[in-house]
C-alpha positions in Angstrom: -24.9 0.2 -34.4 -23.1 -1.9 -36.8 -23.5 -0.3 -40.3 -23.5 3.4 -40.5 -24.8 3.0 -43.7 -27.2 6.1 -44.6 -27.4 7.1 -40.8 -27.9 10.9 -39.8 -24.7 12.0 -38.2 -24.4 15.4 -36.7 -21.0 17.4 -36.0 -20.8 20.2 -34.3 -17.3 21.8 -34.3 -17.3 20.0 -37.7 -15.7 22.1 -40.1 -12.2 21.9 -38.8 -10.0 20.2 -36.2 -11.3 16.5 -34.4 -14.9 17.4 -35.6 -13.6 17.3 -39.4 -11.6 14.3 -38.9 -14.9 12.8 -37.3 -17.0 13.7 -40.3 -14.5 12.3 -42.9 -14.6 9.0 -40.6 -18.2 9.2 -40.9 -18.8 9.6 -44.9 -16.4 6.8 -45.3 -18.6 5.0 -43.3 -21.7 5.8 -45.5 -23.2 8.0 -42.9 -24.6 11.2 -44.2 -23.4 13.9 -42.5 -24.8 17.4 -40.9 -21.4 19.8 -39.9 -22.6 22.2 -37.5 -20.4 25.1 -36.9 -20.1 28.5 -36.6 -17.7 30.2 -38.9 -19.3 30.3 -42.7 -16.2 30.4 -44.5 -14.5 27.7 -43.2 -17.7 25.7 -43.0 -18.4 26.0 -47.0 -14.6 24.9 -47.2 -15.0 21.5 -45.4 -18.2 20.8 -46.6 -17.1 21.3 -50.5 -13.4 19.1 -49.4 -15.5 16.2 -48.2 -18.5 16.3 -50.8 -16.9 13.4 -52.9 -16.4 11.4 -50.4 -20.6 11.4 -49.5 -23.6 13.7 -48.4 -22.7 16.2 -46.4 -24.2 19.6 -45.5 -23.3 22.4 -43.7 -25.3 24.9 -41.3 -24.3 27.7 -39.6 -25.3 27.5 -36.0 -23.9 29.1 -32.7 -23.8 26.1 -29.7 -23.7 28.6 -27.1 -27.6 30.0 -28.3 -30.3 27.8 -27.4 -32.5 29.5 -30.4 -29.6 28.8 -32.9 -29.6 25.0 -31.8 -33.0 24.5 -31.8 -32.9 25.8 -35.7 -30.4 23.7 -36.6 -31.8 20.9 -34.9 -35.5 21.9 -36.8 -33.3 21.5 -40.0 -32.1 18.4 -39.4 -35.1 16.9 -38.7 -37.0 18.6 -41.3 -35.2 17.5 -43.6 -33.5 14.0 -42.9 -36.8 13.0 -40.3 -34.3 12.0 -37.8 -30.6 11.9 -36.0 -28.7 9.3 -35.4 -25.5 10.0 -33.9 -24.6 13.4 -32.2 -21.5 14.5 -31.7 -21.3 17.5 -29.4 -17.9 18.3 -30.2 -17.9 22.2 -30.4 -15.2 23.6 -27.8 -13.3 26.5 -27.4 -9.9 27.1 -24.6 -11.2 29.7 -22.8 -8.9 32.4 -22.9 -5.3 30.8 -23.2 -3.6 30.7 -19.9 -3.9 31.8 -15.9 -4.0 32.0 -12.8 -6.9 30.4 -11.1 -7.4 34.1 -9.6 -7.1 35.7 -13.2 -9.8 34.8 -15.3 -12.4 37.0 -15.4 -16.1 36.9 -15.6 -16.2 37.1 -19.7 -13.7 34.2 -19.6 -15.8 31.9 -17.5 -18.8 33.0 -20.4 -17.3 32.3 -23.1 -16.0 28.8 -22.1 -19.4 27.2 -20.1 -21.2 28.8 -22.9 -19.6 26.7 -25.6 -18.2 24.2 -23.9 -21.0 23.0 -21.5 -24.0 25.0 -22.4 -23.4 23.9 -26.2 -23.9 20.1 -25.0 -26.9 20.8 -22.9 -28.4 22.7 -25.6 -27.7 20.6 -28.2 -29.2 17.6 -25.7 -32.4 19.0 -25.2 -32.7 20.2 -28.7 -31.9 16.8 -30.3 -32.3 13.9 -28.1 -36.2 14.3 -27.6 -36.8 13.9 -31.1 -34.1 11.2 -31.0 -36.1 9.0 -28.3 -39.2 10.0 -30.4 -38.1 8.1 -33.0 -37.4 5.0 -31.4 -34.0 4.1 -33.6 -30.9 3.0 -31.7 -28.1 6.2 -31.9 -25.4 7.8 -29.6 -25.0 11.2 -28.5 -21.1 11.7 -28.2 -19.7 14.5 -25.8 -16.4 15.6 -26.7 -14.0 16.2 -23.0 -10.5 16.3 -22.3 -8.2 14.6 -20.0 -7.7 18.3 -18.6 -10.3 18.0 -16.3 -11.7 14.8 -17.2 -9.2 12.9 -15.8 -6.7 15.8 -14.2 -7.3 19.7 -14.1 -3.7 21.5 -15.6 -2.9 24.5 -13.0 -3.2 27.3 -15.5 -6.0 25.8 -17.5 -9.0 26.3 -14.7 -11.8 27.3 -16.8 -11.7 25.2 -19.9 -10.8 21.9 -17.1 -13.9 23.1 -14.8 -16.0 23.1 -18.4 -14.7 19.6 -19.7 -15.0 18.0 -15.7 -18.7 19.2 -16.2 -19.3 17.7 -19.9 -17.6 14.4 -18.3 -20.1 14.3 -15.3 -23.0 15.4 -17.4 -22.5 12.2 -19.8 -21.9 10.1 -17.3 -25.5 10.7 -16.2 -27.1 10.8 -19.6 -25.9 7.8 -19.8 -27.3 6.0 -17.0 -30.7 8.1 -17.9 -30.6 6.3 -21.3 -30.2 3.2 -19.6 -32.3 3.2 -16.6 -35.2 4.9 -19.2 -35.3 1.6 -21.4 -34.4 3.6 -24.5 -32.2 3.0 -27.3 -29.9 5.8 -27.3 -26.7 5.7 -25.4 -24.1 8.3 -24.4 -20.7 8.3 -24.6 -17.8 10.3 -24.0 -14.8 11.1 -26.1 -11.1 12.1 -24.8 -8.8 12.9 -27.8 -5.3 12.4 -27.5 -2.8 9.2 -27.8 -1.6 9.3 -31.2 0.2 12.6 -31.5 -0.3 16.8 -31.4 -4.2 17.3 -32.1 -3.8 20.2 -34.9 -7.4 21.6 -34.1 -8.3 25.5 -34.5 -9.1 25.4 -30.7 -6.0 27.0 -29.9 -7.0 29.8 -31.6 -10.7 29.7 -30.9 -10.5 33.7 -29.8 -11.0 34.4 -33.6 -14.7 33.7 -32.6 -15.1 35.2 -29.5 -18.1 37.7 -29.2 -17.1 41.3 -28.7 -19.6 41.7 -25.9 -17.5 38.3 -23.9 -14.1 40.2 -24.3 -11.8 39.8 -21.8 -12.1 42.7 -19.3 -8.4 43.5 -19.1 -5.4 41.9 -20.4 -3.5 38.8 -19.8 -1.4 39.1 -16.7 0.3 35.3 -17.6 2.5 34.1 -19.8 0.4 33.0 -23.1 1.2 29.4 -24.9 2.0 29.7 -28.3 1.3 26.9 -30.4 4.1 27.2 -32.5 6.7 27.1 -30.3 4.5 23.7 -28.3 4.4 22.3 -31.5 8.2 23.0 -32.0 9.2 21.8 -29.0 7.1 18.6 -29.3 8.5 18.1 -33.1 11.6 17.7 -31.3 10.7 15.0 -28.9 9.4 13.0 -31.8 5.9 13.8 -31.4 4.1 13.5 -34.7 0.7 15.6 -36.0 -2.1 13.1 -35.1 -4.2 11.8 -37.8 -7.6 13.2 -36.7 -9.4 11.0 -39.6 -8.1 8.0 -38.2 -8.5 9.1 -34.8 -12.4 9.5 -36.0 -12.4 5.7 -37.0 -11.0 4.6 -33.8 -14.3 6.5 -32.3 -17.3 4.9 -34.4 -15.2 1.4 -33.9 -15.9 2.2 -29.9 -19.1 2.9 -30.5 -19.7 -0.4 -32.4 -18.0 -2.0 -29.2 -20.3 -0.1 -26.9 -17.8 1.8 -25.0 -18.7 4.1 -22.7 -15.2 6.3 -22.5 -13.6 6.7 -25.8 -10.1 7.0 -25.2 -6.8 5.9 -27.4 -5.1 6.3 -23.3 -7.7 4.9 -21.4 -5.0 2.1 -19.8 -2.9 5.2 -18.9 -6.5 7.1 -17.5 -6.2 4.5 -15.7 -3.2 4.5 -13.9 -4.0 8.3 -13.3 -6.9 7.5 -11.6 -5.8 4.9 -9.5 -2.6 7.3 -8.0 -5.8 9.9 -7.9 -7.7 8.1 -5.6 -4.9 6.7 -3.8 -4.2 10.7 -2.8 -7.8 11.4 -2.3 -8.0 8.2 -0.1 -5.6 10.0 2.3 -7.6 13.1 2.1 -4.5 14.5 -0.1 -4.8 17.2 -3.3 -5.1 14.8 -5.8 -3.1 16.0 -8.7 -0.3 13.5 -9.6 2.8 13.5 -11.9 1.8 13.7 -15.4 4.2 13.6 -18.5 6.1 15.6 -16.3 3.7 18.3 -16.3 3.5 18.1 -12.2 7.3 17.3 -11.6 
C-alpha cells in the first residue's frame, strides 16, 4: 500500500501516547483517520489538535467489550464503507510491578482484557468486513519486546499479554496468506529512539472499579519520574512518537512483517535465546543490563 491517500485508518489507543503519534503519521499521509479510545476528554483533545492537519474523528469505545467494538466497528463502516488499516494499539501495564506470585486475579483481567482480548475483538469485529471488501490493508498489533522478544522478571502479566498478541499475529498473518486475501498482519515493537512518553504508565486512571486490585501492592512500584530522571541522565532523549509512526507506515510500504527500530538487536537476543533454549537452559539473557 503505497499512497495512503484517503484510506480508512483506525487507532485504537489513539488519543494519546504511540497511538497519537501514529495518527499524526497517518493524516500527514492523507489517510483519514478513526481514534478509538476510551477516555472522552482526552479523546476530544487529540482529535480537535490534529483536525488541521486532515479528517479525523473520534469514538469512544472500550477494547476490552466485544459489544463496544462491534459499535465502533458499525460506525466505521457505516460511515466510511470500509477500513483500511487497523491498528490495535490499545494497551494498558497491568498493575505496575510484582512478583510472579503477586498478581492477583483482577490484575490478570484487566491486562488480557485490553491487551489481548482488545486485539481479538477488534479482529473479529473488523477484519471480516475488511476481507469483504476485497481492498489490500494491514491490521497492525501493537507488542513489546517485554515478552515479545524477553519477559522482564517483575513485569509477568503485561509480558504473558504481549507474548500472546505476538503469537496471535504471527498466525493471522500466515491465515491472510495461506487464505489468498489481501490483508496482511503485522506486528509493531516500539522502542529504539528514546523514552516512549505514553499514558500507559499510568493506565490505572482507567481501571474499572469492579477489576481493582484485591489487596495492595506488596513490591516496590516504578515511578516514572524518577525512570525518566534517571534515563535523562544517561543521555536518553523523549522519543518522537510522530516520527516513530512514519518509520511504521514506511514498513508497511516495505511489507515488513515485525516493525521494529531494534530488530538487528531482537536479533541478537534471540539468537543468545535459542542458544540457552538449545541446551535446555532458562532462556533469559543479559539485556541493557537489566539481567546482570
Amino acid at each position: 500500500m503505497e499512497n495512503l491517500t484517503d484510506k480508512v485508518a483506525v487507532v485504537t489507543g489513539g488519543a494519546s501516547g504511540i497511538g497519537a503519534g501514529l495518527a499524526e503519521a497517518l493524516l500527514d499521509e492523507g489517510a483519514r483517520v478513526v481514534l478509538v479510545d476510551v477516555e472522552q476528554s482526552v479523546l476530544d483533545e487529540t482529535v480537535d489538535r490534529l483536525s488541521a492537519k486532515g479528517e479525523v474523528r473520534g469514538i469512544v469505545t472500550d477494547v476490552s467489550s466485544f459489544e463496544s467494538v462491534m459499535a465502533c466497528a458499525d460506525t466505521v463502516f457505516e460511515s466510511y464503507r470500509t477500513c483500511h488499516l487497523l491498528f490495535n494499539n490499545a494497551g494498558v501495564g497491568g498493575g505496575g510491578v510484582a512478583k510472579p506470585w503477586n498478581w492477583t486475579p483482577n490484575d490478570w483481567r484487566w491486562c488480557f482484557g485490553v491487551n489481548v482480548f482488545g486485539v481479538g475483538y477488534c479482529v473479529t469485529a473488523f477484519v471480516p468486513r475488511m476481507l469483504d471488501g476485497g481492498e489490500e490493508g494491514w491490521v497492525v498489533n501493537t507488542s513489546s519486546g517485554d515478552g515479545g522478544f524477553q519477559p522482564l522478571p517483575d513485569l509477568g502479566v503485561y509480558a504473558a499479554s504481549k507474548a500472546a498478541v505476538s503469537t496471535y499475529t504471527e498466525s493471522l498473518a500466515n491465515a491472510f496468506v495461506n487464505e489468498g486475501t489481501k490483508l496482511r498482519a503485522a506486528v509493531f515493537y516500539p522502542g529504539g529512539n528514546g523514552l516512549m512518553e505514553t499514558r500507559l504508565w499510568n493506565s490505572g486512571r482507567n481501571r474499572p472499579a469492579e477489576l481493582a486490585r484485591e489487596h495492595p501492592h506488596v513490591d516496590e512500584q516504578w515511578d516514572y519520574a524518577t525512570i525518566k530522571e534517571q534515563l535523562a541522565a544517561k543521555g536518553v532523549q523523549v522519543a518522537d512518537l510522530v516520527a516513530l509512526g512514519h518509520s511504521v507506515l514506511a514498513a508497511l510500504r516495505e511489507g515488513k512483517f515485525i516493525i521494529s527500530l531494534e530488530a538487528k538487536a531482537n536479533g541478537e537476543l534471540m539468537r543468545q535465546r535459542a542458544e540457552k533454549i538449545s541446551r535446555a537452559e532458562l532462556p533469559t539473557v543479559s539485556r541493557g543490563g537489566v539481567f546482570d
